[in-house]
Structure formats: structure tokens, C-alpha cells
C-alpha positions in Angstrom: 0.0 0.0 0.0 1.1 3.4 -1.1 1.7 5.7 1.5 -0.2 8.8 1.8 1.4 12.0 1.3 0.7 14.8 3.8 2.9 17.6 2.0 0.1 18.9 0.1 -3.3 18.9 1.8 -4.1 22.1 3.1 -5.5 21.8 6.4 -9.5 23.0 6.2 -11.2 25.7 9.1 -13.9 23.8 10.6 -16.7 26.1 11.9 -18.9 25.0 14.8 -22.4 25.4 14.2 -24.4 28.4 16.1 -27.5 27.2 18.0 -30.4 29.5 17.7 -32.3 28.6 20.9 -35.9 28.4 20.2 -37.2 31.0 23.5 -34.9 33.7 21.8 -37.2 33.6 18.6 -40.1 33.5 20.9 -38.9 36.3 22.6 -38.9 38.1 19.4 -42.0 37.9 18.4 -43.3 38.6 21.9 -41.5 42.4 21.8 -43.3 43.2 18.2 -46.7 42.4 19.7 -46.4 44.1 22.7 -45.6 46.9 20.2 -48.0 46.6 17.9 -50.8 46.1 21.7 -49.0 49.4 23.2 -49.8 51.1 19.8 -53.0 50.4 19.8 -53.9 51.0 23.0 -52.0 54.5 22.7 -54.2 55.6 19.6 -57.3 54.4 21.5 -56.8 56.2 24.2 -56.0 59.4 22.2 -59.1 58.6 20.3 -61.1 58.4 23.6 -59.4 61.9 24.5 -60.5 63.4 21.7 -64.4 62.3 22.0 -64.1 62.9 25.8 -62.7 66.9 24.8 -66.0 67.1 22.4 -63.7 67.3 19.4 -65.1 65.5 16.3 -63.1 66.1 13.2 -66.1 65.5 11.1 -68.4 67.6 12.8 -65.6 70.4 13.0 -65.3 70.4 8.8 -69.3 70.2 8.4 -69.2 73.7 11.2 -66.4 75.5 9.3 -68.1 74.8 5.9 -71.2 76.2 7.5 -69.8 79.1 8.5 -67.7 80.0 5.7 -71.1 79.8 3.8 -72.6 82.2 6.3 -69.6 84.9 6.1 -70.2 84.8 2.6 -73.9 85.7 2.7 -73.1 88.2 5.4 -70.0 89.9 3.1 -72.9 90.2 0.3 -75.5 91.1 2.4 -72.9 93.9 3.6 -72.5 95.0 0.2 -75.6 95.2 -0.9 -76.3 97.3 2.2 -73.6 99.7 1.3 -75.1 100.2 -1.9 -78.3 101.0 -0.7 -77.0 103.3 1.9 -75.1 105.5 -1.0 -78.8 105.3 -3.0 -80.5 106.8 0.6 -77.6 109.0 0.8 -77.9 110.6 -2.6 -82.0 110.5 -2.2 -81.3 112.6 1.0 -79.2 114.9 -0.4 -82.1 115.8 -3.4 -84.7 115.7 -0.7 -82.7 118.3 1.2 -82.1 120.2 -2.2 -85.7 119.9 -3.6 -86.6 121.1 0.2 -84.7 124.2 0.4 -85.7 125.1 -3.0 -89.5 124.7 -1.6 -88.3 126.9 1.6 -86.9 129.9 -0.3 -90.0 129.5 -2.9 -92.1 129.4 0.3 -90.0 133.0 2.0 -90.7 134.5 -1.8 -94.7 133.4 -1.8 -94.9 134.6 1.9 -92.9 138.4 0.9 -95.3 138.5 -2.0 -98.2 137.4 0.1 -97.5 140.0 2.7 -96.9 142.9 -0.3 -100.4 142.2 -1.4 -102.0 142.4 2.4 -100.4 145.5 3.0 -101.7 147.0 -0.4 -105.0 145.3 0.5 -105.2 147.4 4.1 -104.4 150.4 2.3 -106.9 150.3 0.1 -109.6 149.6 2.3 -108.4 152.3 4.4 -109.3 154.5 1.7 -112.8 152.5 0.4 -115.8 152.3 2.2 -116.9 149.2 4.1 -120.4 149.9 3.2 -119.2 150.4 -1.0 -117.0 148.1 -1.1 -115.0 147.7 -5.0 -112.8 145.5 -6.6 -109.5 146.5 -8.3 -107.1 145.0 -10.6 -103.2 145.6 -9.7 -99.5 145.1 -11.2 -100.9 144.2 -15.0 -97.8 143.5 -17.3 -98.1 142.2 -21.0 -94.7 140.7 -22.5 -94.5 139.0 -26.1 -94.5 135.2 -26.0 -92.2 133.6 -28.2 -94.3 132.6 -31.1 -95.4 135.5 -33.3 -98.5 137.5 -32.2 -98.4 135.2 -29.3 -98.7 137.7 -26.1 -98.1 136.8 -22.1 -100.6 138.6 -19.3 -100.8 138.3 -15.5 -102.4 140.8 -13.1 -103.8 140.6 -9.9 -107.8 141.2 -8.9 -108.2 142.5 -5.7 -111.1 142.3 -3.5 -111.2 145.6 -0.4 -114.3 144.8 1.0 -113.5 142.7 4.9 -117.2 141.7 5.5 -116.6 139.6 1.9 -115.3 136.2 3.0 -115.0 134.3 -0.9 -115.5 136.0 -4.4 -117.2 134.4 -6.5 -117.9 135.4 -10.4 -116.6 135.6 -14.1 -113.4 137.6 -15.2 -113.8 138.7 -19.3 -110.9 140.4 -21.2 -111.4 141.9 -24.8 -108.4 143.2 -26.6 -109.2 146.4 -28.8 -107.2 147.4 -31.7 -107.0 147.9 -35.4 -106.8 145.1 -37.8 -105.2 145.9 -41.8 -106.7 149.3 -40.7 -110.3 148.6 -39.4 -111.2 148.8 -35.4 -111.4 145.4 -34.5 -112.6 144.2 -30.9 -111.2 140.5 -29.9 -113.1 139.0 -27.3 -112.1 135.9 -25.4 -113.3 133.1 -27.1 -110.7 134.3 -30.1 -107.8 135.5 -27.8 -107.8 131.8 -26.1 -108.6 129.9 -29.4 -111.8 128.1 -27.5 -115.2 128.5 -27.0 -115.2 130.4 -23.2 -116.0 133.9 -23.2 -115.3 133.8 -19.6 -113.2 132.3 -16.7 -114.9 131.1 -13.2 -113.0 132.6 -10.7 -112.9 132.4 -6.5 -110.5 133.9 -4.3 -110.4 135.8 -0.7 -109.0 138.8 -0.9 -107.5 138.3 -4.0 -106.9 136.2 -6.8 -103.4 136.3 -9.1 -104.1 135.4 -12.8 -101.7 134.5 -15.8 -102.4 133.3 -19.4 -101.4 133.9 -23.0 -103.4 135.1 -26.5 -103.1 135.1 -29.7 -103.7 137.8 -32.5 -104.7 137.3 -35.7 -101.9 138.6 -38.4 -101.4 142.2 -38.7 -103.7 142.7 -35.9 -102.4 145.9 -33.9 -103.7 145.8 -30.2 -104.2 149.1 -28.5 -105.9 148.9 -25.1 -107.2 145.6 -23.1 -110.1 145.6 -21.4 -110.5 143.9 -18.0 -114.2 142.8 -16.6 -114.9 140.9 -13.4 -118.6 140.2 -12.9 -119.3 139.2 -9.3 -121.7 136.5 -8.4 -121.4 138.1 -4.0 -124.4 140.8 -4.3 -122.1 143.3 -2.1 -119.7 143.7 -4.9 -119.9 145.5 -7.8 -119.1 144.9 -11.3 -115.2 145.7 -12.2 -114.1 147.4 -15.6 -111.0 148.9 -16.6 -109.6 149.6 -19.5 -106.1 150.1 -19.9 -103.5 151.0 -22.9 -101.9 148.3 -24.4 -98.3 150.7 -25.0 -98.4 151.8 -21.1 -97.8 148.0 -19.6 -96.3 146.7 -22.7 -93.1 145.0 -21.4 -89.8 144.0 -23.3 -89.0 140.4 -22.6 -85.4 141.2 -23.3 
């Protein structure tokens, strides 16, 4: 038998075997439960927190939503309440206008008002109570702005106190020449209607204002003024006056 050489084995590393002991596995396992039990019962008791504080995530996002909504119907509701108030504003401010317009129209009426009384007392002051008469005052005549068109206003003035309301009919007849005839206009064809006369009733007096027309190439020369009065104290007014003397330039 051939000997066996030992010169050129290499001598091999023999590892011993580690033994995993099976509690140490077990153990394991164990901790990672324990974990996973300790997490649990950590996020059920902050869960239980949270419902014990009243806190409800749910109920918190429906509440916001809801009041989001409701600022955004109060920021419009806002709005709209500014633009009314600039509408009430501006209304005010034309009310106040429109009212001190009326005021100093009032303070004008009132100075004319009290002109008239005090002419009123003088002229009783020189009438009888017992005659008593009717006068007409402040007569102007201005052109109008169509041709032959003419402007009037006068006042009629009643002087007798024991007279509470005149009543009766006021005629005006325009006398002149027309393409060199006399020619009389009564007031049916100065006011282009049917009405010889105007119904009137007033106190103490009575302001009156109106426009007529002439005919073409009629020339007026005097206008004639007539108040019939229904009140038996009164008697009948009629004046003439010249057409020239209270012609007025409009200019």
C-alpha cells in the first residue's frame, strides 16, 4: 500500500455550528406584539381623549363649511347694504335740495303774500266798508315767443273785509286795429276756445296769468279787463287800460 502524502493537503477551518435557541425567537415575536398592543392602545386612548374633549373632526369640517357659507352671505348682504345706503344718501341729499328750494319759494310766496296784504289794508283804508270795489293791480303784458303770441298776468283785488270768498266771471277783450279797421277780440278768439269767460274764486284776491293770440297784422291798443261778481255786495269791475303803457320788453 502506497503511502499517503501529507505535503500537500491544506488543512480546512472547521466552523462550529451556532444554535439558535428556540425561547430567543419567541422572545422576538413577543416584543413586536407588545408593540403593535402598546400602539394600539395609545391611539385608542387618544381617540377616547378626543371624544371625551368634544372634538369630532367631522363635525368640526361640516361647522367651518357652515360658516364659511354664512360669512359669505353676510359679506354680500354687507354689500348690498352699502349700496343702498349711497342710494339713501344721494336720495337725502335731493330731498334736502328739492326742500330748500320749496323753503326759499315758500319765503318769496310769503314776501309777495305779505306785499299784497299790505296794499289790501291800504286800500280799504281809503274804500268804504259799506261800498266796497274790486280792483285789478300790477298788470304787465310781454311778447311770447311765437309771433302774435302775447303773455298777461295781473292781480284782482277784492277791499271789502265783510266779503269772505269771491265768487264770479273775469272777461278780457283786446281792442285794436286790424289791416286798418277797429277790431274788438273778445275771449273766445284770444284763447282759441269756446269760453268767453273764466270762473273765478278767491279771498282777498286772486293772481291770474295766461297767454293770446292775434290774428296777423292785428295791432292791439288797449285791453279791457271785466270781473262780474256773483257776491251781491260787490260790484261789477271794468277797466280799461292802454296796451303801449304795460307793454313790457321780454329782453
Amino acid at each position: 500500500m502506497k503511502p499517503v502524502s501529507t505535503g500537500n493537503i491544506k488543512p480546512m477551518r472547521i466552523k462550529s455550528p451556532r444554535i439558535v435557541h428556540q425561547h430567543e425567537r419567541r422572545w422576538r415575536w413577543q416584543l413586536l406584539l407588545l408593540l403593535l398592543l402598546l400602539g394600539a392602545i395609545g391611539w385608542q386612548a387618544y381617540s377616547w381623549g378626543v371624544r371625551q374633549g368634544g372634538y369630532d373632526q367631522e363635525r368640526s369640517d361640516r361647522e367651518i363649511s357652515a360658516l364659511k357659507i354664512a360669512l359669505e352671505e353676510q359679506l354680500a348682504e354687507i354689500r348690498d347694504l352699502e349700496a343702498e345706503s349711497v342710494r339713501y344718501r344721494r336720495q337725502a341729499e335731493i330731498e334736502q335740495q328739492a326742500s330748500r328750494e320749496l323753503q326759499q319759494q315758500l319765503i318769496r310766496a310769503e314776501d309777495e303774500r305779505a306785499t299784497l296784504k299790505s296794499e289790501v289794508e291800504m286800500l280799504r283804508s281809503l274804500v268804504s266798508s259799506d261800498t266796497g270795489s274790486l280792483y285789478v293791480r300790477n298788470l304787465v303784458l310781454q311778447p311770447g315767443e311765437q309771433k302774435n303770441h302775447f303773455i298777461y298776468r295781473f292781480t284782482i283785488v277784492q277791499v271789502m273785509e265783510k266779503v269772505k270768498t269771491t265768487r264770479g266771471k273775469l272777461v278780457m277783450k283786446v281792442s285794436g286795429k286790424l289791416d286798418g279797421k277797429k277790431k274788438r277780440l273778445d275771449q273766445a278768439a284770444l284763447s282759441g276756445d269756446d269760453e268767453k269767460a273764466v270762473k273765478l274764486e278767491f279771498s282777498n284776491y286772486k293772481d291770474v296769468a295766461g297767454g293770446m293770440t292775434f290774428p296777423e297784422g292785428f295791432e292791439p291798443e288797449s285791453i279791457l279787463i271785466e270781473f262780474l261778481p256773483r257776491n251781491k255786495e260787490l260790484k261789477k269791475l271794468s277797466k280799461t287800460f292802454a296796451w303801449s303803457d304795460y307793454l313790457q320788453d321780454t329782453e
